[in-house]
LOLUM-348778 format. One record per residue (C-alpha): residue number from 1; chain; z, x, y; residue in one letter. Coordinates in steps of 0.001 Angstrom, whole numbers. Last residue first. Example, Ala and Ser with C-alpha at 12.3 -4.5 7.8 and 13.67 -1.06 7.14 Angstrom:
# residues 2
<rec num="2" chaine="A" up="7140" east="13670" north="-1060" residu="s"/>
<rec num="1" chaine="A" up="7800" east="12300" north="-4500" residu="a"/>
END
This chain:
# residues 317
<rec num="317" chaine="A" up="17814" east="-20486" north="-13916" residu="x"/>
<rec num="316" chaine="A" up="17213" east="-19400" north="-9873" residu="x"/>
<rec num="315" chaine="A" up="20706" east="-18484" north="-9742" residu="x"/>
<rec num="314" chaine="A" up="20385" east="-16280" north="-12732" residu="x"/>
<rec num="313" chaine="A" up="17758" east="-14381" north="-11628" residu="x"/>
<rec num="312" chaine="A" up="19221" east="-14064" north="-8306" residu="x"/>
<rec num="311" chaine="A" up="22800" east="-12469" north="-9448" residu="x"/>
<rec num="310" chaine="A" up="20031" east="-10251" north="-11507" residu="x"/>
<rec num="309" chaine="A" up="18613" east="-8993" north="-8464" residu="x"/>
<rec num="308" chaine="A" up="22154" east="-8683" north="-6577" residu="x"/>
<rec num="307" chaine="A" up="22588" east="-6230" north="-9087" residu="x"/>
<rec num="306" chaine="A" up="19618" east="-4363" north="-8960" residu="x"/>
<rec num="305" chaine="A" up="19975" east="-4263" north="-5402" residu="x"/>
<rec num="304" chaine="A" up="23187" east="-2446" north="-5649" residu="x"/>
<rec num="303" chaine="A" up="21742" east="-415" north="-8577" residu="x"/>
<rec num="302" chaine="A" up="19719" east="1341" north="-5827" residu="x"/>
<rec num="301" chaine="A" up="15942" east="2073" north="-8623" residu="x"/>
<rec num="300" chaine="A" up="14671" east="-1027" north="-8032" residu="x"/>
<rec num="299" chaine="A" up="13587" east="-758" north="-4264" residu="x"/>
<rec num="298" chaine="A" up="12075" east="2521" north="-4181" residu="x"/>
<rec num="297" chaine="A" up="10165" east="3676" north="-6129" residu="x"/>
<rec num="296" chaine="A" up="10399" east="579" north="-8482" residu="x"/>
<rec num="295" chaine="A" up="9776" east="-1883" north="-5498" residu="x"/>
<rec num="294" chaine="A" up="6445" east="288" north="-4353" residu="x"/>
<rec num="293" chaine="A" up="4995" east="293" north="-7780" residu="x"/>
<rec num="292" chaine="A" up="3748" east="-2841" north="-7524" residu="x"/>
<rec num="291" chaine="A" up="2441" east="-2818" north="-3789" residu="x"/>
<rec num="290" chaine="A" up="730" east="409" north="-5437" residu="x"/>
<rec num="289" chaine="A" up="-1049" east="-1668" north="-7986" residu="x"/>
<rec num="288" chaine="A" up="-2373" east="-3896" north="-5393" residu="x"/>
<rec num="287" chaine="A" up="-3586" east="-282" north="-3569" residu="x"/>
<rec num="286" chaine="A" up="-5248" east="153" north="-6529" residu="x"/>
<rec num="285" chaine="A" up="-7001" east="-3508" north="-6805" residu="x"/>
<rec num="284" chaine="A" up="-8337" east="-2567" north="-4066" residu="x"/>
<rec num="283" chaine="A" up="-10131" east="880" north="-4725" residu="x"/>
<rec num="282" chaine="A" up="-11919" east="-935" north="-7594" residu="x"/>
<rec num="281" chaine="A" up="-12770" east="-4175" north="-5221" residu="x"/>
<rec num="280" chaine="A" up="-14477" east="-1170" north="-3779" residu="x"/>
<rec num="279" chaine="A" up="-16762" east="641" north="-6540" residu="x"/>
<rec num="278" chaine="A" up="-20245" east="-45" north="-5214" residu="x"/>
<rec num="277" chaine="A" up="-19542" east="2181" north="-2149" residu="x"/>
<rec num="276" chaine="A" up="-18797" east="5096" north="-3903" residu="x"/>
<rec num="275" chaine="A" up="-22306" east="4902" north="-5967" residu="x"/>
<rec num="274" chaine="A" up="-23475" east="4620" north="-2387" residu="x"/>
<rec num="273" chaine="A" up="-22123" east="7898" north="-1442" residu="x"/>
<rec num="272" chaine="A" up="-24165" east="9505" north="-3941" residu="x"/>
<rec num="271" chaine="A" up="-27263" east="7537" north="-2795" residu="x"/>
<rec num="270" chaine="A" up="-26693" east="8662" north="793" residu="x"/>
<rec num="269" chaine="A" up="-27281" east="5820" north="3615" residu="x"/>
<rec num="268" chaine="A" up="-23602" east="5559" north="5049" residu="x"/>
<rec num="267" chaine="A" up="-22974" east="9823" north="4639" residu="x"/>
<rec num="266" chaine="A" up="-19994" east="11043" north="6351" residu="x"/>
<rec num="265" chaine="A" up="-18774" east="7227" north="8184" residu="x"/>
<rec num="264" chaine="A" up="-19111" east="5415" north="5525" residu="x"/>
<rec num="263" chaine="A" up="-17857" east="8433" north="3482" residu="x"/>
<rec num="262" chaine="A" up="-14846" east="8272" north="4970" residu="x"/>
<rec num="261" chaine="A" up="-14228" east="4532" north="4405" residu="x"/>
<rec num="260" chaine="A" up="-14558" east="5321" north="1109" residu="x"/>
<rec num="259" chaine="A" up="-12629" east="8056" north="585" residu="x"/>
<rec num="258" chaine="A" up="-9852" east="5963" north="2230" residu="x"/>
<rec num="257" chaine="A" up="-9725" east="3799" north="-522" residu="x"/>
<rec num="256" chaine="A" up="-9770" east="6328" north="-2980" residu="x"/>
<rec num="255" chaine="A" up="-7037" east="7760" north="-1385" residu="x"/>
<rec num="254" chaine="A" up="-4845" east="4593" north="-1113" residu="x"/>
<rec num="253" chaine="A" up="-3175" east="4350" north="-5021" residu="x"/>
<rec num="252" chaine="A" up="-4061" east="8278" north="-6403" residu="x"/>
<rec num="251" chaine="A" up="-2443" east="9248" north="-3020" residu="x"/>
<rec num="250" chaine="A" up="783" east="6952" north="-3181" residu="x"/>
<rec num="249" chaine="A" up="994" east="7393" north="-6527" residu="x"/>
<rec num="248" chaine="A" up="847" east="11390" north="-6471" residu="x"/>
<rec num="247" chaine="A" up="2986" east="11699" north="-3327" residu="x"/>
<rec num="246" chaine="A" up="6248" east="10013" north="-5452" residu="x"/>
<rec num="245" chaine="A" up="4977" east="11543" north="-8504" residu="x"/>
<rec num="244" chaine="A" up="4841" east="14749" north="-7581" residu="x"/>
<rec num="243" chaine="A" up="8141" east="14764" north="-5803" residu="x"/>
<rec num="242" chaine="A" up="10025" east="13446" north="-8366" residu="x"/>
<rec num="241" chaine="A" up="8267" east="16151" north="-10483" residu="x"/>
<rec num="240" chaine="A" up="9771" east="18631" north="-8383" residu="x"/>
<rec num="239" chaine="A" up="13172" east="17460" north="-8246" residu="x"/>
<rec num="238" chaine="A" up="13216" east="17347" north="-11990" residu="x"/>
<rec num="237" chaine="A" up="12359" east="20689" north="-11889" residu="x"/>
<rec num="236" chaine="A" up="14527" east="22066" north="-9145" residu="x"/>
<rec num="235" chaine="A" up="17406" east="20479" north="-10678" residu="x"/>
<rec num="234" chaine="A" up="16945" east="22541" north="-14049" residu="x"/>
<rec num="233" chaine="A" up="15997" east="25508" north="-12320" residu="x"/>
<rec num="232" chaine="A" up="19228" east="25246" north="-10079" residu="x"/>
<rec num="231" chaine="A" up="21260" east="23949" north="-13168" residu="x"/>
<rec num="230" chaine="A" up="19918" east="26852" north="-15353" residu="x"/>
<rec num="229" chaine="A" up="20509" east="29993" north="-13009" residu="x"/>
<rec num="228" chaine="A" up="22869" east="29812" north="-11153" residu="x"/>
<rec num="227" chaine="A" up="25796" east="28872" north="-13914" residu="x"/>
<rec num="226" chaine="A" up="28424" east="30498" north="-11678" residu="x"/>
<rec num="225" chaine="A" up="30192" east="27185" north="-10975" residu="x"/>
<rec num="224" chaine="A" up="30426" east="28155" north="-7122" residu="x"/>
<rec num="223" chaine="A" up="26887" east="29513" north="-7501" residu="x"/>
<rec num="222" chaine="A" up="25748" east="26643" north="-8974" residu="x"/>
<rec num="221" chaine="A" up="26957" east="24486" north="-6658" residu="x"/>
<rec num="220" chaine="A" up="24966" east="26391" north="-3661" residu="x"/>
<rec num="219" chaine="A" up="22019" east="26536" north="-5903" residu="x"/>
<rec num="218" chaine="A" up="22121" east="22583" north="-5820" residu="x"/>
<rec num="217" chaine="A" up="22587" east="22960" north="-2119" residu="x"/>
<rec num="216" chaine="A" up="19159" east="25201" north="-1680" residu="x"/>
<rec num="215" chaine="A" up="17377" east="22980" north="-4406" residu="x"/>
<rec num="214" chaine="A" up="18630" east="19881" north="-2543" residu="x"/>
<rec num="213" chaine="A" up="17395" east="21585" north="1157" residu="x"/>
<rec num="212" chaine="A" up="14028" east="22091" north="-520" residu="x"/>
<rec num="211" chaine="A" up="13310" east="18456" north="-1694" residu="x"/>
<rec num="210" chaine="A" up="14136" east="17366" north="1737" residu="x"/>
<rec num="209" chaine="A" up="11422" east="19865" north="3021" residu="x"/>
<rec num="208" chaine="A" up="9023" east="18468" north="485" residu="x"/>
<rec num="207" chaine="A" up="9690" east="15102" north="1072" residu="x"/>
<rec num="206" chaine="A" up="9460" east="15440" north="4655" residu="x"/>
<rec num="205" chaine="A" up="6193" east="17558" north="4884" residu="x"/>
<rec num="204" chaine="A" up="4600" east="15671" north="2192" residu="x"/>
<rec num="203" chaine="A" up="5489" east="11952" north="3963" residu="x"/>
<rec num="202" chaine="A" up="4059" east="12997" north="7323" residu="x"/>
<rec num="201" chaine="A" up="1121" east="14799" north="5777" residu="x"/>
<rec num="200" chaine="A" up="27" east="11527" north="4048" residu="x"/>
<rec num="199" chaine="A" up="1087" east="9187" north="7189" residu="x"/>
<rec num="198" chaine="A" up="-1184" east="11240" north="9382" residu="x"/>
<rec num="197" chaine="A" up="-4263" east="11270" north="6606" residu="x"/>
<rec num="196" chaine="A" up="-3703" east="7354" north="6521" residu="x"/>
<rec num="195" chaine="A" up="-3907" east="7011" north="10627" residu="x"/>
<rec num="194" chaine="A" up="-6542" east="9713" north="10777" residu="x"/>
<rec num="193" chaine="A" up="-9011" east="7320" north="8134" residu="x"/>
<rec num="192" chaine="A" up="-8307" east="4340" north="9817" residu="x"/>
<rec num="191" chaine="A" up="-8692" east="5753" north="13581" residu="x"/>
<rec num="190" chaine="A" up="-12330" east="7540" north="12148" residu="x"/>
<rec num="189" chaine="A" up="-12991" east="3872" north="10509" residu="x"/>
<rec num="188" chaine="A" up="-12202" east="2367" north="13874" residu="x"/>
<rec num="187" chaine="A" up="-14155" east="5361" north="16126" residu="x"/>
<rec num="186" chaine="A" up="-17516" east="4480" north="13469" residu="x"/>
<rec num="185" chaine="A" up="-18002" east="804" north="14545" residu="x"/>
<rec num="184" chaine="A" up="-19228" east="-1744" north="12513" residu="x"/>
<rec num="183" chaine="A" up="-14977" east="-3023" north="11689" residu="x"/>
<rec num="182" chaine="A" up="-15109" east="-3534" north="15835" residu="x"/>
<rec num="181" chaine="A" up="-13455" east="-7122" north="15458" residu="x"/>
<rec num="180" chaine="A" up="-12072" east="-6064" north="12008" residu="x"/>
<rec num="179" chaine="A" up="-10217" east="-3078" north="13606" residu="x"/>
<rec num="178" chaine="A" up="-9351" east="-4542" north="16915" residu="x"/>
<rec num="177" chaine="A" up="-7413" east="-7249" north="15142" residu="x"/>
<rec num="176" chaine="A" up="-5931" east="-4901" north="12601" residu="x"/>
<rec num="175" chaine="A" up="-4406" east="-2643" north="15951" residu="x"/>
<rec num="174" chaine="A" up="-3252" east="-5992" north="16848" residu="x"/>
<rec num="173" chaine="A" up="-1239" east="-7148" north="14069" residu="x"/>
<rec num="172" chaine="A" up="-263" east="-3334" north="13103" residu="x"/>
<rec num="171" chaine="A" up="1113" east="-2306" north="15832" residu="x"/>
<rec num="170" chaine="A" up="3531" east="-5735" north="16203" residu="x"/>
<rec num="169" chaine="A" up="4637" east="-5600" north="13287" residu="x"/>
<rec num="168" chaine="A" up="6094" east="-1807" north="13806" residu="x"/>
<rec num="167" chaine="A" up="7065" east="-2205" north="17345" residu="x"/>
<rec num="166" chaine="A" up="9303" east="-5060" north="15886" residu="x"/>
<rec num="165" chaine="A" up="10665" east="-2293" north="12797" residu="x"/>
<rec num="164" chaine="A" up="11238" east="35" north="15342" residu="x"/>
<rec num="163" chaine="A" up="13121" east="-2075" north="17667" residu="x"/>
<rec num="162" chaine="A" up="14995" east="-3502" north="14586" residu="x"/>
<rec num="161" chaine="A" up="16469" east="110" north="13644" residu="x"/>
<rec num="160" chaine="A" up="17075" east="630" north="16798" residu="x"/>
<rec num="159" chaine="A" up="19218" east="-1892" north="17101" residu="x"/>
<rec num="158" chaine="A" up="20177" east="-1699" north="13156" residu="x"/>
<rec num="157" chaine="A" up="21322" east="2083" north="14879" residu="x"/>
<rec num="156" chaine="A" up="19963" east="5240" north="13020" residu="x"/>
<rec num="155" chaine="A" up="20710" east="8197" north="15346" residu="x"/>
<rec num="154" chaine="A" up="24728" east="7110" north="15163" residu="x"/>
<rec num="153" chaine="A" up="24966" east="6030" north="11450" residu="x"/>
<rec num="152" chaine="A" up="22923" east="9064" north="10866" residu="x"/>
<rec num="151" chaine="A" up="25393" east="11939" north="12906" residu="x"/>
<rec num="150" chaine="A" up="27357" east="12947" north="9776" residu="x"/>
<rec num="149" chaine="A" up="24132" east="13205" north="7517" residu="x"/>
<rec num="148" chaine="A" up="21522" east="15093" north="10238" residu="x"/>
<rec num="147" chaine="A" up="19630" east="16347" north="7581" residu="x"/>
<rec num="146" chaine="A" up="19901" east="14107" north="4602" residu="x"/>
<rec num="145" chaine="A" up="20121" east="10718" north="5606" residu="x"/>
<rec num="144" chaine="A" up="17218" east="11887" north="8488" residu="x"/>
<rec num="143" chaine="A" up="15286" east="12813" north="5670" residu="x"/>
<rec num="142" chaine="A" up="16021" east="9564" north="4318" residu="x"/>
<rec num="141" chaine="A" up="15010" east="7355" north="7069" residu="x"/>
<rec num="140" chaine="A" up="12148" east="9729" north="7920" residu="x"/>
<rec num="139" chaine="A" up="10483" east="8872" north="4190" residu="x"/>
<rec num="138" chaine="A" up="11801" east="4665" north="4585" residu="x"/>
<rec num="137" chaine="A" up="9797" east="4851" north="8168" residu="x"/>
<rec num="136" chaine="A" up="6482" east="6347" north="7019" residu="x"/>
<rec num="135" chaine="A" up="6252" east="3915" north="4060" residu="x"/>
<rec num="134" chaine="A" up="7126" east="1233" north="6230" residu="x"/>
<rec num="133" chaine="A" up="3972" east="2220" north="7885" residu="x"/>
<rec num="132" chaine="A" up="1981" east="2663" north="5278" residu="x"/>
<rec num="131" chaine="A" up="2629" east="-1287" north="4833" residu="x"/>
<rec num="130" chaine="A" up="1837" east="-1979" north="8018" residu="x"/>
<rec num="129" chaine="A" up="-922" east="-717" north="7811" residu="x"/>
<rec num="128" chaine="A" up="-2373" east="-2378" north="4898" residu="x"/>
<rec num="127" chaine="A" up="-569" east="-6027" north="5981" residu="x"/>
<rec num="126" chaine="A" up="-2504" east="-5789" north="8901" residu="x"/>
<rec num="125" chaine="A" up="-5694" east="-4897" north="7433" residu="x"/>
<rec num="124" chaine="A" up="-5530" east="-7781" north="4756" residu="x"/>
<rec num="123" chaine="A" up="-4253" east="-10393" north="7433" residu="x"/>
<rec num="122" chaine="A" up="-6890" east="-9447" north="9425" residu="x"/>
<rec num="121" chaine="A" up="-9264" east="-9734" north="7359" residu="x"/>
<rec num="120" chaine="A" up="-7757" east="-13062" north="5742" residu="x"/>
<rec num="119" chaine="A" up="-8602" east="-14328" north="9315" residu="x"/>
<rec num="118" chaine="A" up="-11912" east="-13366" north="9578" residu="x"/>
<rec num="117" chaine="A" up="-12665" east="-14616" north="6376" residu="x"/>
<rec num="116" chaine="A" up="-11591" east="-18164" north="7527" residu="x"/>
<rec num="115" chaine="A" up="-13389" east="-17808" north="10656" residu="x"/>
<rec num="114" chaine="A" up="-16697" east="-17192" north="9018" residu="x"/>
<rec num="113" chaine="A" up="-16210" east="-19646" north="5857" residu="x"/>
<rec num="112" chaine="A" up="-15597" east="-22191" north="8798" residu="x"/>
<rec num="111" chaine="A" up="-18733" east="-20964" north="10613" residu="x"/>
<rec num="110" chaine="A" up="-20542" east="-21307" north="7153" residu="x"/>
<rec num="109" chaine="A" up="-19686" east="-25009" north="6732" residu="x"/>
<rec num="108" chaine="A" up="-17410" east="-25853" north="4041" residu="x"/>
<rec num="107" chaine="A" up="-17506" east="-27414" north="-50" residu="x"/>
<rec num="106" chaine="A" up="-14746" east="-25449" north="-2250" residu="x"/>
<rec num="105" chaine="A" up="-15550" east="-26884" north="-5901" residu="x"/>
<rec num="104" chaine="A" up="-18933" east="-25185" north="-6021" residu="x"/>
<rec num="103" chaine="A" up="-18429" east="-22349" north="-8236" residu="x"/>
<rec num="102" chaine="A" up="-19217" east="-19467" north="-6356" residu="x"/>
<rec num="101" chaine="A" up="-17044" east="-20978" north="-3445" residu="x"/>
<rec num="100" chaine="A" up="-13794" east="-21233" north="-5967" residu="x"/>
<rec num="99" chaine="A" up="-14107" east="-17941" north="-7124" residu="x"/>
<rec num="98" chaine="A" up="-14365" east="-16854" north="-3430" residu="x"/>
<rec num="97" chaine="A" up="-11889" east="-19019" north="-2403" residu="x"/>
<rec num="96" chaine="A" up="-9678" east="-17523" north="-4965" residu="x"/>
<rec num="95" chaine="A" up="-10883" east="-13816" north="-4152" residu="x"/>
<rec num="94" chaine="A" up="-9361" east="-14336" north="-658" residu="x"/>
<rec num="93" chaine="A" up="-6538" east="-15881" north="-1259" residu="x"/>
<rec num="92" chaine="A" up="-5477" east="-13110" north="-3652" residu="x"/>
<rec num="91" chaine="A" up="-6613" east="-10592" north="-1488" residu="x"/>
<rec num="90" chaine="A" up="-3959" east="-12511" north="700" residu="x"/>
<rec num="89" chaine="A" up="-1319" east="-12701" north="-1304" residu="x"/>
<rec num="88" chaine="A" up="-1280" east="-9024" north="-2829" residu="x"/>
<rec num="87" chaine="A" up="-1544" east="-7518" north="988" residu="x"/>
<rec num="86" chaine="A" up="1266" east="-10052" north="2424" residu="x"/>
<rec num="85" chaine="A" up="3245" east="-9097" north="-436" residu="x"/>
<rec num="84" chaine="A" up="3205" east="-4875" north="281" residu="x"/>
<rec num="83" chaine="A" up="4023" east="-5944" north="3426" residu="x"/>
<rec num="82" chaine="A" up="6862" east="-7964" north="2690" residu="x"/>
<rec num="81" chaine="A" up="8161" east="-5262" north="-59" residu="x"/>
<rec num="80" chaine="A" up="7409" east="-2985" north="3177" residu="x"/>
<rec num="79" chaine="A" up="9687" east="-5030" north="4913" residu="x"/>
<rec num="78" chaine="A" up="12404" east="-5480" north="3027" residu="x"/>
<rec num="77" chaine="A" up="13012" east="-1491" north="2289" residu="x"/>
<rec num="76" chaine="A" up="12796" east="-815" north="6154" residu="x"/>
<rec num="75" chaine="A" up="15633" east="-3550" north="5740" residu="x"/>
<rec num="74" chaine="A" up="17383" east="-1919" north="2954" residu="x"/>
<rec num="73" chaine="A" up="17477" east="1623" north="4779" residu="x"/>
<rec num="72" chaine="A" up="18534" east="151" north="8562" residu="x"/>
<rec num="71" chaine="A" up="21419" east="-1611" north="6551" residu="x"/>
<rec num="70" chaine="A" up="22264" east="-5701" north="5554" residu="x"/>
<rec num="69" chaine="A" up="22291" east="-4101" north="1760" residu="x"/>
<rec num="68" chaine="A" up="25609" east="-5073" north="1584" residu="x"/>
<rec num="67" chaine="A" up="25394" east="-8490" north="2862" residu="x"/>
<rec num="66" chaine="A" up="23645" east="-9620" north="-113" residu="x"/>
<rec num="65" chaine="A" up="21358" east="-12379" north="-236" residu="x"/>
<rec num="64" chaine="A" up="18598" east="-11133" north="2055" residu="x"/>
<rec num="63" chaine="A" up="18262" east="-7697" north="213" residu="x"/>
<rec num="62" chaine="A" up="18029" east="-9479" north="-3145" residu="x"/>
<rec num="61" chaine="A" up="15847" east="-12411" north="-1711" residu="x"/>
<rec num="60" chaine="A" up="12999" east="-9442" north="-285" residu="x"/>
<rec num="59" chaine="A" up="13344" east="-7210" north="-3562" residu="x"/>
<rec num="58" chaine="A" up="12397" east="-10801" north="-5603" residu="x"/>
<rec num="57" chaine="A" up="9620" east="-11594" north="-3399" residu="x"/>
<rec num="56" chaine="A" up="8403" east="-8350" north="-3615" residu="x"/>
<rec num="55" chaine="A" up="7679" east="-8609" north="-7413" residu="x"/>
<rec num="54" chaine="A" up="6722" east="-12322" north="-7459" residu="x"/>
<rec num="53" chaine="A" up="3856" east="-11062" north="-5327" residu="x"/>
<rec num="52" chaine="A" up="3295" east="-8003" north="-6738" residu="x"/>
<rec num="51" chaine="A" up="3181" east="-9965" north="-10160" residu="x"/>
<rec num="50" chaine="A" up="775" east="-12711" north="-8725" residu="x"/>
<rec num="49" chaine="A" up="-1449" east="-9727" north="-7255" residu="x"/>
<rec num="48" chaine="A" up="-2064" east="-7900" north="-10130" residu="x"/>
<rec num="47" chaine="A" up="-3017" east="-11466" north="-12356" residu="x"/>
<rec num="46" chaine="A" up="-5802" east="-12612" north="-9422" residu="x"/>
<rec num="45" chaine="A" up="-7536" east="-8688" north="-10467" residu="x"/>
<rec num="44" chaine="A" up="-7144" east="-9121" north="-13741" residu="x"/>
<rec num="43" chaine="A" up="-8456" east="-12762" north="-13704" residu="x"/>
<rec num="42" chaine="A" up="-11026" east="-11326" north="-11713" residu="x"/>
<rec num="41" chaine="A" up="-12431" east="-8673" north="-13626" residu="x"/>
<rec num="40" chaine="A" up="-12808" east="-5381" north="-11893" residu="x"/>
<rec num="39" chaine="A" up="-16045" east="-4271" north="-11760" residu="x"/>
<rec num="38" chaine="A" up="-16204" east="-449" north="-12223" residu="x"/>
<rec num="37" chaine="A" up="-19611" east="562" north="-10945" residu="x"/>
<rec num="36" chaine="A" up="-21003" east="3764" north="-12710" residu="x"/>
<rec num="35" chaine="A" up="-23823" east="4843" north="-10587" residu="x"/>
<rec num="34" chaine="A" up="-27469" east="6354" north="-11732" residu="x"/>
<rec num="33" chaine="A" up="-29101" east="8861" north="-8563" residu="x"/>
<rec num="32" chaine="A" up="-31253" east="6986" north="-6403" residu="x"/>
<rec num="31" chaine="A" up="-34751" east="6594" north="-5966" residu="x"/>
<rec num="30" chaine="A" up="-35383" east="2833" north="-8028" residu="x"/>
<rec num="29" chaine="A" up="-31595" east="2548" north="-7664" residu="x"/>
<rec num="28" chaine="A" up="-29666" east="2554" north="-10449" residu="x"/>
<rec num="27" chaine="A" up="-26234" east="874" north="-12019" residu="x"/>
<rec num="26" chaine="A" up="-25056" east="1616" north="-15148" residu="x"/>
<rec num="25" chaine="A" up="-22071" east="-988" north="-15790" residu="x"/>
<rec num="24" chaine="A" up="-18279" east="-2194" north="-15847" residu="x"/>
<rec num="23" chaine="A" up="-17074" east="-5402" north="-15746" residu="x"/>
<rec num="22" chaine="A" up="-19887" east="-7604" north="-15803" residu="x"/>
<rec num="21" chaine="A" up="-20985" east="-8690" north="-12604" residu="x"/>
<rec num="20" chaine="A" up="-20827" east="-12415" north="-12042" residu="x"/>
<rec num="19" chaine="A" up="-24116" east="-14858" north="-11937" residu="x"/>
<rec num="18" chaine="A" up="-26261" east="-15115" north="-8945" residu="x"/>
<rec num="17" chaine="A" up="-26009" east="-18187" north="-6677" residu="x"/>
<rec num="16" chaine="A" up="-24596" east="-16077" north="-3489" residu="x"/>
<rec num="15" chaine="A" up="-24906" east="-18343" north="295" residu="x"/>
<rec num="14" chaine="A" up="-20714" east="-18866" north="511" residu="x"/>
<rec num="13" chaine="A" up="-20449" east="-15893" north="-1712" residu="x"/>
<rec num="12" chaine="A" up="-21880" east="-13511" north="495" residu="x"/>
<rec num="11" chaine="A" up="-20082" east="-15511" north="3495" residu="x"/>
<rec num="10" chaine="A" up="-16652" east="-14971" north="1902" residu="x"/>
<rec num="9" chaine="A" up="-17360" east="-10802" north="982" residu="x"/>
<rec num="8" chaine="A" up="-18510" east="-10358" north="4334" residu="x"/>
<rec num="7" chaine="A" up="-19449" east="-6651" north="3644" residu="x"/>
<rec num="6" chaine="A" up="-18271" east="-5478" north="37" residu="x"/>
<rec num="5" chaine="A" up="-20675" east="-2907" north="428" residu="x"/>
<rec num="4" chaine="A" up="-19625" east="-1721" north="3652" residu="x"/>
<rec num="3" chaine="A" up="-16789" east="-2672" north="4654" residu="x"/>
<rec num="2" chaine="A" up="-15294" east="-5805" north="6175" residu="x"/>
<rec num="1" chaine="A" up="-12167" east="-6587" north="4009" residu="x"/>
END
């Protein structure tokens, strides 16, 4: 994308003839402080994204093959797995041209490289936002599952259910448009930055609230049992650590990320910061780990799905 740091990445290569960074270093400015850059190999990196690819693409034939799974839940389901693929393929795309660039066997003009980078851009920002997103969606989905349970099938219409999901695409093409053409701009990293920390409390309110309302009905069962005590601390553990890890991946995953768009906008020109800065194909290839998570959260785990998955599997052999 077109941060700081990682700036152009396309046209730095296009004009770059020095050799590749090793994969982790000391790095130190004359006045600064002494960085540890983590330089993610490329072959790791090009690896990531083929399995979230083939990942996604698996959760998106599953929910397209069975009728079943034709619900609001699976489809919010399909398309963050398509999000989540859109972001693996094109970083993918991008870091093969750039391979392929550095090496000489891609021959272009710079205004092509431009246009072309532009485009992945784009593609890369859309597909990140979209993706949280989705995320957003699946969490009020299920707290509206759980809340308002005999009323759902009548709040959550596939009409509305589709409208959403349209508005949803459609958001994040052009809001990803206006964020690479103004990506200099400190109101687009601000908007960036507000838009993850939204989707962050969003999630952590719902979960945690939906997590409550399970303790208070597991209690409820316990009670009638009269075994209170073990099977509500017992549920309300393994809730608990559901919940951790669910808001744990997606924070560990995007935060960093984030961090470093904040700081671009906190401290641009400080040393510290710039030790951030030299670690961002770092902070992508965790969100490509996150777009591999994402199926077993929550695709992988409806044994439905897993079903069709293997009906799939052994289709395609």
């Amino acid at each position: 994308m077109s941060m700081q740091g990682p700036q152009r990445r396309l046209l730095g290569s296009f004009n770059s003839t020095s050799p590749a960074t090793p994969h982790h270093r000391l790095a130190a400015n004359q006045t600064g402080p002494q960085c540890l850059e983590m330089s993610v190999p490329d072959g790791l990196f090009l690896s990531l994204g083929l399995v979230s690819a083939v990942e996604n693409v698996l959760v998106v034939a599953a929910i397209a093959k069975n009728r079943n799974l034709h619900s609001p839940m699976y489809y919010f389901i399909c398309c963050l797995a398509v999000s989540d693929l859109l972001v693996s393929v094109s970083n993918v795309l991008e870091t093969a041209v750039i391979l392929l660039l550095e090496a000489g066997a891609l021959a272009t003009r710079a205004a092509v490289v431009q246009q072309l980078d532009d485009l992945i851009d784009v593609l890369i920002c859309g597909a990140m936002v979209s993706s949280l997103c989705f995320l957003g969606a699946i969490a009020v989905d299920r707290y509206i599952s759980i809340f308002y349970a005999l009323r759902y099938h009548s709040i959550v219409t596939l009409p509305r259910a589709w409208r959403a999901i349209s508005a949803i695409w459609v958001a994040s093409v052009l809001s990803s448009t206006l964020f690479i053409a103004y990506y200099n701009h400190t109101a687009v990293l601000l908007c960036l930055v507000s838009f993850f920390v939204a989707i962050l409390v969003l999630m952590a309110v719902l979960y945690v609230h939906m997590l409550a309302r399970a303790c208070q009905h597991a209690r409820g069962i316990a009670r009638l049992h009269k075994r209170q005590r073990p099977i509500h601390q017992g549920f309300g553990l393994k809730g608990a650590a559901t919940l951790t890890i669910l808001l744990g991946i997606f924070f560990l995953c995007w935060g960093p990320f984030f961090l470093h768009l904040s700081l671009m906008v906190l401290c641009p020109q400080h040393p510290v910061c710039g030790c951030v800065f030299k670690n961002f194909n770092l902070f992508l290839t965790l969100i490509i780990c996150n777009s591999i998570i994402d199926p077993l959260i929550y695709a992988f785990r409806s044994q439905e799905l897993r079903k069709t998955l293997q009906e799939v599997l052994l289709c395609s052999w």
